[in-house]
C-alpha positions as CSV (number, residue, x, y, z in Angstrom):
1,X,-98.4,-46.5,71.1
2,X,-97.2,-42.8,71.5
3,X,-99.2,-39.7,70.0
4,X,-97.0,-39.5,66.8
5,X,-98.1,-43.7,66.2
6,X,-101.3,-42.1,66.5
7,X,-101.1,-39.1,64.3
8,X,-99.5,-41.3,61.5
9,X,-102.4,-43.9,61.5
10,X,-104.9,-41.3,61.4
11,X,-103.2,-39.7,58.5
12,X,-102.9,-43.2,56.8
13,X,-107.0,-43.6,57.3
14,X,-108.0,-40.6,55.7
15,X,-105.9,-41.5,52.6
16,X,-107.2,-44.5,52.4
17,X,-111.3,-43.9,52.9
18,X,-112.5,-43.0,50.0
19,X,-114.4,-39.2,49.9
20,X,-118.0,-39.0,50.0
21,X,-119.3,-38.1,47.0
22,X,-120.6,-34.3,47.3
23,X,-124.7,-33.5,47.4
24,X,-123.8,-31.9,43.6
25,X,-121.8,-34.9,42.5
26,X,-124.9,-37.3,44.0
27,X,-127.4,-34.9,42.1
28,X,-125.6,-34.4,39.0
29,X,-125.4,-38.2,38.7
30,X,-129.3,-38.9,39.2
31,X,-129.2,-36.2,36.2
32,X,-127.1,-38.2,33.9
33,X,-128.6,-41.3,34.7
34,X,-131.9,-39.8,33.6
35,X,-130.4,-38.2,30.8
36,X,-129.2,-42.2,30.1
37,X,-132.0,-43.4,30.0
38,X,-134.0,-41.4,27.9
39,X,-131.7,-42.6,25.3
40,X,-128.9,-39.2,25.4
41,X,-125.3,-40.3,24.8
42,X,-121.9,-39.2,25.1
43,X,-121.5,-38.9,21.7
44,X,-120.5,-35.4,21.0
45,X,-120.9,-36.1,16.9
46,X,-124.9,-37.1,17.1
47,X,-126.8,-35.2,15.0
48,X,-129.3,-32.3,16.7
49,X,-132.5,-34.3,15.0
50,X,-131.6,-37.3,16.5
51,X,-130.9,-36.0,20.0
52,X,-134.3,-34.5,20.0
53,X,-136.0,-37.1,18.2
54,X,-134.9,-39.2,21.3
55,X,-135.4,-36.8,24.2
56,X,-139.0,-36.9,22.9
57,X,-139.3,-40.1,23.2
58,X,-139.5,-40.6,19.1
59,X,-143.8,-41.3,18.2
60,X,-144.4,-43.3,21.0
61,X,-142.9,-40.5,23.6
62,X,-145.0,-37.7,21.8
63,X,-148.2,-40.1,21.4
64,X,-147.7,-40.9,25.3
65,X,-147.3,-37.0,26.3
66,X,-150.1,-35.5,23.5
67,X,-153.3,-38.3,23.2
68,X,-154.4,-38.3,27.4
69,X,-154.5,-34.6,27.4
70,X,-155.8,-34.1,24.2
71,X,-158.2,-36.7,24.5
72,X,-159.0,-35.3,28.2
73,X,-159.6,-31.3,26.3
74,X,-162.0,-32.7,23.2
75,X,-164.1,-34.7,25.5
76,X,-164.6,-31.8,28.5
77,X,-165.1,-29.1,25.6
78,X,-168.0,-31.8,24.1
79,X,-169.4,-32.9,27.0
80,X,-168.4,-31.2,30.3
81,X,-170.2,-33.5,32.3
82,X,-170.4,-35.8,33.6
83,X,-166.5,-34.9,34.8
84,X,-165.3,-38.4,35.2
85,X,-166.0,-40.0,31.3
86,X,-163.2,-37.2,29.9
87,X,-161.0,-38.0,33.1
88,X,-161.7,-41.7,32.7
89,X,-160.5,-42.3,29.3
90,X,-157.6,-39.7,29.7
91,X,-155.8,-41.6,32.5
92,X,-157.3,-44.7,30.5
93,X,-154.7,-43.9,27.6
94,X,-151.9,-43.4,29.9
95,X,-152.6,-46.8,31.7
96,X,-152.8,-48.6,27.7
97,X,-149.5,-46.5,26.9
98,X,-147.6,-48.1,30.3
99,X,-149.3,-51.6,29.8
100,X,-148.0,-51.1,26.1
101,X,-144.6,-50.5,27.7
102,X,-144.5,-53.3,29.9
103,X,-145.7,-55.9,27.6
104,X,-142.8,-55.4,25.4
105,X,-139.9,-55.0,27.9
106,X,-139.0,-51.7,27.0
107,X,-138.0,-48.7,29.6
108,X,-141.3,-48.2,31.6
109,X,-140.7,-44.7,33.3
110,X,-141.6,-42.2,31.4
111,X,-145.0,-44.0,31.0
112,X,-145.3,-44.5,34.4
113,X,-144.4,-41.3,35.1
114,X,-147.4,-40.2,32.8
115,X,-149.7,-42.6,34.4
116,X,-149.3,-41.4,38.1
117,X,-149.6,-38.0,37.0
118,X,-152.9,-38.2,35.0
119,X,-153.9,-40.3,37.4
120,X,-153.3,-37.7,40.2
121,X,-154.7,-34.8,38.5
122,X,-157.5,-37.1,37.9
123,X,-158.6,-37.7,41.9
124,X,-158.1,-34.5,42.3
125,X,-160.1,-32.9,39.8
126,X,-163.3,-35.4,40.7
127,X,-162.9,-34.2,44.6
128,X,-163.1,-30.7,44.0
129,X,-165.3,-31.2,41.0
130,X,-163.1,-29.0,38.8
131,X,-162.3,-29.6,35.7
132,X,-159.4,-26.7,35.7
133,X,-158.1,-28.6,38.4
134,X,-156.7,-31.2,36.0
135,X,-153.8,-29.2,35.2
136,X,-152.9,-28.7,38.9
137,X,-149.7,-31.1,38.9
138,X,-148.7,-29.7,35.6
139,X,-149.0,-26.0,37.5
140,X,-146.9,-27.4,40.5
141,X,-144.4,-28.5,38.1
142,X,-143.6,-25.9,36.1
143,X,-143.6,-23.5,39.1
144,X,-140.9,-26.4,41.2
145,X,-138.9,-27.1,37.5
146,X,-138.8,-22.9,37.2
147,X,-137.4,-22.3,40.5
148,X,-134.7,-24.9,40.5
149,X,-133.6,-24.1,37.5
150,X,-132.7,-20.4,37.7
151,X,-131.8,-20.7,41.5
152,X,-129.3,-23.5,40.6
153,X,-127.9,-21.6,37.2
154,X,-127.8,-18.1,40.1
155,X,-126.0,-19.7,42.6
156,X,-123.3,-21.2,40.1
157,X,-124.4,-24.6,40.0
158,X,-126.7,-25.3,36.8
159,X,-128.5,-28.4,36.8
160,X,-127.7,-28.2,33.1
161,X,-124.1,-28.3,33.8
162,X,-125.0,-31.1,36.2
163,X,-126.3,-33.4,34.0
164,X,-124.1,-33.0,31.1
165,X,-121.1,-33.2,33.1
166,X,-121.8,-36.6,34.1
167,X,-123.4,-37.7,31.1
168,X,-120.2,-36.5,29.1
169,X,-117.9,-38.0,32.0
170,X,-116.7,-35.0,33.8
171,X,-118.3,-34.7,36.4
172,X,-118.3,-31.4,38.1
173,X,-115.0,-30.4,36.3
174,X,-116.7,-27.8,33.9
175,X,-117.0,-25.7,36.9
176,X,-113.3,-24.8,36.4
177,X,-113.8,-23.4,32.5
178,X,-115.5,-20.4,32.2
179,X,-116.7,-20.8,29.0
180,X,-118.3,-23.4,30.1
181,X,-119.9,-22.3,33.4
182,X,-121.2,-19.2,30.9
183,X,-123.2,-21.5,28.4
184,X,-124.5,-23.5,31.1
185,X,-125.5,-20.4,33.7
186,X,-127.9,-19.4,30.5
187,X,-129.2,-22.1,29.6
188,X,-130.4,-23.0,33.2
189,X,-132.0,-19.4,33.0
190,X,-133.4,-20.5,29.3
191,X,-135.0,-23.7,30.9
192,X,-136.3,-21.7,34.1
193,X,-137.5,-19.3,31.7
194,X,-139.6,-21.9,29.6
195,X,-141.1,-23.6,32.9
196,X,-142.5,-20.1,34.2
197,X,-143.6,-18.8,31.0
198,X,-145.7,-21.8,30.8
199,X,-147.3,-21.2,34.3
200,X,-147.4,-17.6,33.7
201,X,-149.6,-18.3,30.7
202,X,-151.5,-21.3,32.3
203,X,-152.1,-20.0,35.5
204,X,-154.6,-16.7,35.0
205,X,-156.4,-19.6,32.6
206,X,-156.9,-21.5,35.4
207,X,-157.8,-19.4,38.0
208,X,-160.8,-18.2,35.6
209,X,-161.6,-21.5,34.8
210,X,-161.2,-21.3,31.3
211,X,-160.7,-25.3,30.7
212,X,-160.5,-25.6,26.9
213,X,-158.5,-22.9,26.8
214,X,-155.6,-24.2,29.5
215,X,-155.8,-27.4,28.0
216,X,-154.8,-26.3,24.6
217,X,-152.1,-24.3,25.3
218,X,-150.6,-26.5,27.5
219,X,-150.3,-29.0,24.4
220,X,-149.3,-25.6,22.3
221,X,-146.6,-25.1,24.8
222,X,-145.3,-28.4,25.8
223,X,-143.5,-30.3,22.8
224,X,-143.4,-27.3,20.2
225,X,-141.0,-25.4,22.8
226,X,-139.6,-28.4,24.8
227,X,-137.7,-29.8,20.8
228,X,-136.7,-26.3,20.2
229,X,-134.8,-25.7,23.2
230,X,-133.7,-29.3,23.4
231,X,-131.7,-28.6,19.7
232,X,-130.4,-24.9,21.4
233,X,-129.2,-27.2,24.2
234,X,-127.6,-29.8,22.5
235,X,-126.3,-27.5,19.6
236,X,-124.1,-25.5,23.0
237,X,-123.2,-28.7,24.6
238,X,-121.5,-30.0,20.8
239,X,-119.3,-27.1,20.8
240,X,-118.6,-26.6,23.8
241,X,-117.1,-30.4,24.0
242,X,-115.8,-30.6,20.9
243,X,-114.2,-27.3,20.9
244,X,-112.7,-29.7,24.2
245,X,-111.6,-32.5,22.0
């Protein structure tokens, strides 16, 4: 076989193998899946109370993400000690809300998800002894959420544009309209903002150990500013796409 035999079949491989999908292509597809599964669509014509009726999870979303913390802030501010009856029946909830889940067949992760997480603040808080040190994760959180949100929207990939590239079928094409890219830089910023205004308001609470305090405003700030800028989100993304169709 001579070099040019050689050359050709090589040439004839790479056409044929199939590329790799790309880290942002691998990423932006977890997003939509998640996006999926939380009950989002395609459908560019849903109405904004139904999309964030959904994304909350409708009652049994907002009953799953309110009652353990809430429950967890009454008890502590009644009865500080001992620590582990206002821990116990917090993660208590979450575990009824996942059995709940599981029982009946439906979608089990975001339960789950709230089960771990109570359940790790939980251990936590009864090694150091701290009740302040419940809202640790949720601290952690906010501060990992903030970051990747704003250094993603900076660096001109927005994991807003991620997910609802995928979840509308387009992959990473919206990088290529600049209207587009725009909306979906600031809302990354908008979400990044959210997360660190949280933690910038939680975090001197819980450094001064001011329990009942953190604990409320972390309910204050949780759904009542996650709908709103769910609708802002959604209200972009309809005319951005339908202005496409």
């Amino acid at each position: 076989m001579t070099d040019a035999d050689r050359e050709q079949g090589a040439r004839e491989n790479d056409t044929a193998a199939p590329a790799e999908p790309s880290a942002a292509d691998l990423i932006g597809a977890a997003l939509g899946g998640a996006a999926r599964r939380a009950g989002l669509g395609a459908d560019s014509s849903e109405s904004t109370q139904k999309v964030v009726w959904t994304a909350m999870g409708g009652w049994r979303g907002i009953l799953e993400s309110v009652l353990p913390s809430l429950a967890f802030v009454v008890l502590f501010t009644v009865r500080p000690e001992p620590l582990i009856l206002s821990l116990g029946v917090s993660v208590g909830l979450a575990a009824v809300f996942t059995a709940i889940r599981l029982l009946q067949k439906s979608p089990p992760s975001a339960a789950i998800g709230g089960l771990v997480a109570a359940g790790v603040a939980a251990v936590l808080a009864l090694w150091t002894g701290r009740g302040a040190d419940n809202f640790v994760p949720g601290l952690i959180t906010n501060a990992v959420y903030g970051t990747a949100m704003i250094v993603a929207a900076l660096v001109g990939w927005s994991l807003i544009g991620l997910a609802v590239g995928f979840l509308m079928g387009e992959g990473t094409a919206w990088r290529q309209d600049r209207r587009k890219r725009r909306a979906f830089f600031w809302l990354g910023i908008a979400w990044g903002v959210l997360f660190f205004a949280r933690l910038g308001v939680q975090l001197p609470l819980y450094l001064t150990d001011q329990v009942t305090l953190l604990g409320t405003l972390k309910l204050i700030m949780g759904l009542p500013l996650f709908a709103p800028l769910v609708a802002v989100t959604w209200l972009v993304v309809r005319a951005l796409y339908r202005r496409g169709e």
